[in-house]
N, C-alpha and C positions, 0 to 999 in steps of 0.2 A: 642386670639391674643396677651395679653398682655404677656400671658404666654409663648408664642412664642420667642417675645422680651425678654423676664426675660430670658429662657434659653438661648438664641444670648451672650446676656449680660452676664452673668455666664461662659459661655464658653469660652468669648475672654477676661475674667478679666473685665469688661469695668465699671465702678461704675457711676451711672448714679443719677442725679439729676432734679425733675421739678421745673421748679420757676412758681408759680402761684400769681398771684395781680388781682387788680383792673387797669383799664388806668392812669397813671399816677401817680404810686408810686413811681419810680424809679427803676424798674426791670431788664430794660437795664440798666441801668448807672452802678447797684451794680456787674451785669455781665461782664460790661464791665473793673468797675474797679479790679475785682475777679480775669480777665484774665490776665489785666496788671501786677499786683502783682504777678501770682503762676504761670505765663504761661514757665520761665524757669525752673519752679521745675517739675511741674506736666505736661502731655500731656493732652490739651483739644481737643476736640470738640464741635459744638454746632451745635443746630435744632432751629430756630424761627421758632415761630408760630403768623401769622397774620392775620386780615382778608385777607387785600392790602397790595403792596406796598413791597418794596425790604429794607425798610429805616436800620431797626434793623439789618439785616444779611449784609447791605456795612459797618456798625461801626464796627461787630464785623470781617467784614474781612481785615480791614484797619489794625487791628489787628494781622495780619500773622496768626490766629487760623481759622483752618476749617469750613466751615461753611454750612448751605443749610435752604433753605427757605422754608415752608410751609404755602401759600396761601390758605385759609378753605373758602375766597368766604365769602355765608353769613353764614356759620359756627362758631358758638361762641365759638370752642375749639378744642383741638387736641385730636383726637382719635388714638387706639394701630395698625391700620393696614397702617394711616399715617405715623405713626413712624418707621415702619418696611419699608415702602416702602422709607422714606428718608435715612435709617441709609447704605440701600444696596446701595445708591448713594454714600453717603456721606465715607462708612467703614472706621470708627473709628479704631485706631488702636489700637493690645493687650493692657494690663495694663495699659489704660488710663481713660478718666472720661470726660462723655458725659451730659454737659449742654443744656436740652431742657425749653427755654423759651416760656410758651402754650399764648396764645390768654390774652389780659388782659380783664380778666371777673370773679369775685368772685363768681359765681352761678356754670355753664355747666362742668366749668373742674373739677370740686369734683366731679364728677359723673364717670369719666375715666381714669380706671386705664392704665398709659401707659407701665408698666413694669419696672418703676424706682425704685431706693432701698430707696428714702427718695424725700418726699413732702415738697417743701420749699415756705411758702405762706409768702408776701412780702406787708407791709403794713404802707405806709406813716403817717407823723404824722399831715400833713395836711386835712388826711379824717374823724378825730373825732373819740371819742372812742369806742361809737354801732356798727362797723362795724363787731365783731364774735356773736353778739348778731342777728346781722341783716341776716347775712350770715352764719348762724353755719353750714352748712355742708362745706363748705371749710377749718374751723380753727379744725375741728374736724376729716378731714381725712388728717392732715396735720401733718407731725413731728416737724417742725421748723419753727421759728418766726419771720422775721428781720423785724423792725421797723425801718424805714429808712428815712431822712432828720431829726435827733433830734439835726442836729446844730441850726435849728430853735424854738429849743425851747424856750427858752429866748420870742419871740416876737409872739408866739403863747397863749390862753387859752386852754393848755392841761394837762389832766390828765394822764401821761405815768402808775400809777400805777394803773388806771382804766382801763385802757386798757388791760392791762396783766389779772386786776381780772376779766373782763369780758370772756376773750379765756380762761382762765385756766378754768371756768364754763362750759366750752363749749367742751375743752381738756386739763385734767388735766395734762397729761405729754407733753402739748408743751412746749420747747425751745425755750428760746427769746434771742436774738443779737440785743441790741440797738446799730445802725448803722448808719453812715452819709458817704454815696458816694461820696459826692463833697469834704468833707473834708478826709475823709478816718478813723475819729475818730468809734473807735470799731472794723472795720473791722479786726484785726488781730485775736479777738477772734472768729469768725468765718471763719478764715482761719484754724486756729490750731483743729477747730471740726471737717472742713473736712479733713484734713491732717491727723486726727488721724481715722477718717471713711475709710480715703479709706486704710492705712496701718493695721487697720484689717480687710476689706473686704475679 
């Protein structure tokens, strides 16, 4: 099924992303700030994934960017024949770049692949630094890093470079983006990795 989705996605151009977290790292925010910023350069679309509730796909459509909702119930993630069955709703259009936001749960979505060309795991700096030691299959089937709320660093006890040395243990070639949504600090260098992903895709 994924492979299914992968060719969809290859044949209409479409470059696709998963954002995976925990509840409450800021996943939507960084998505939503993502959108704000790139949505007249680039063509989005988006997939949430939740258990309930409609909350994350009315933000992102207040936003004039496509959207559709996937409710998993008591499903703790998004699987590949979900995705296929929202994207035929949803059809993304050619040469554009398909933002699926899965379920916040650092466990069940490392286990599914949805057909996306890069795993983007999303991890606060208010959950402590164990977290790829605790959860290593998430940070290990993951390409990139954002670490997100480090305006609070200042009034936190954290260790930002334990954190890295812990996931690098865990996956030596992820890519970290220290990032703060609310403020927007970092965010540009993870605009330009996408920007340069999807113009060699």
């Amino acid at each position: 099924m994924a492979a299914r989705n992968r060719g969809y996605f290859e044949a209409k151009n479409i470059y696709v992303l998963n954002l995976v977290s925990s509840p409450g790292s800021g996943k939507t925010s960084i998505l939503e700030k993502t959108l704000q910023d790139l949505k007249d350069k680039i063509h989005f679309s988006v997939i949430e994934g939740d258990q309930q509730t409609m909350q994350d796909a009315n933000r992102i459509d207040a936003l004039n960017v496509p959207v559709i909702q996937i409710n998993t119930g008591k499903g703790c993630h998004l699987e590949s024949d979900m995705v296929y069955s929202a994207i035929k709703k949803l059809e993304p259009s050619e040469n554009s770049v398909l933002m699926i936001e899965n379920v916040g749960n650092l466990v069940c979505p490392s286990m599914f692949d949805l057909g996306e060309n890069k795993r983007v795991v999303i991890i606060s700096i208010t959950e402590g630094e164990d977290k790829p030691l605790k959860y290593p299959d998430m940070f290990h089937s993951s390409d990139i890093c954002l670490i997100n709320k480090i305006d609070l660093l200042p009034h936190l006890d954290f260790d930002l470079e334990k954190l890295k040395s812990y996931a690098l243990k865990v996956n030596p070639n992820l890519v970290f983006f220290e990032v703060s949504a609310t403020t927007g600090k970092g965010m540009e260098l993870w605009y330009d990795w996408m920007e340069k992903e999807i113009k060699n895709y």
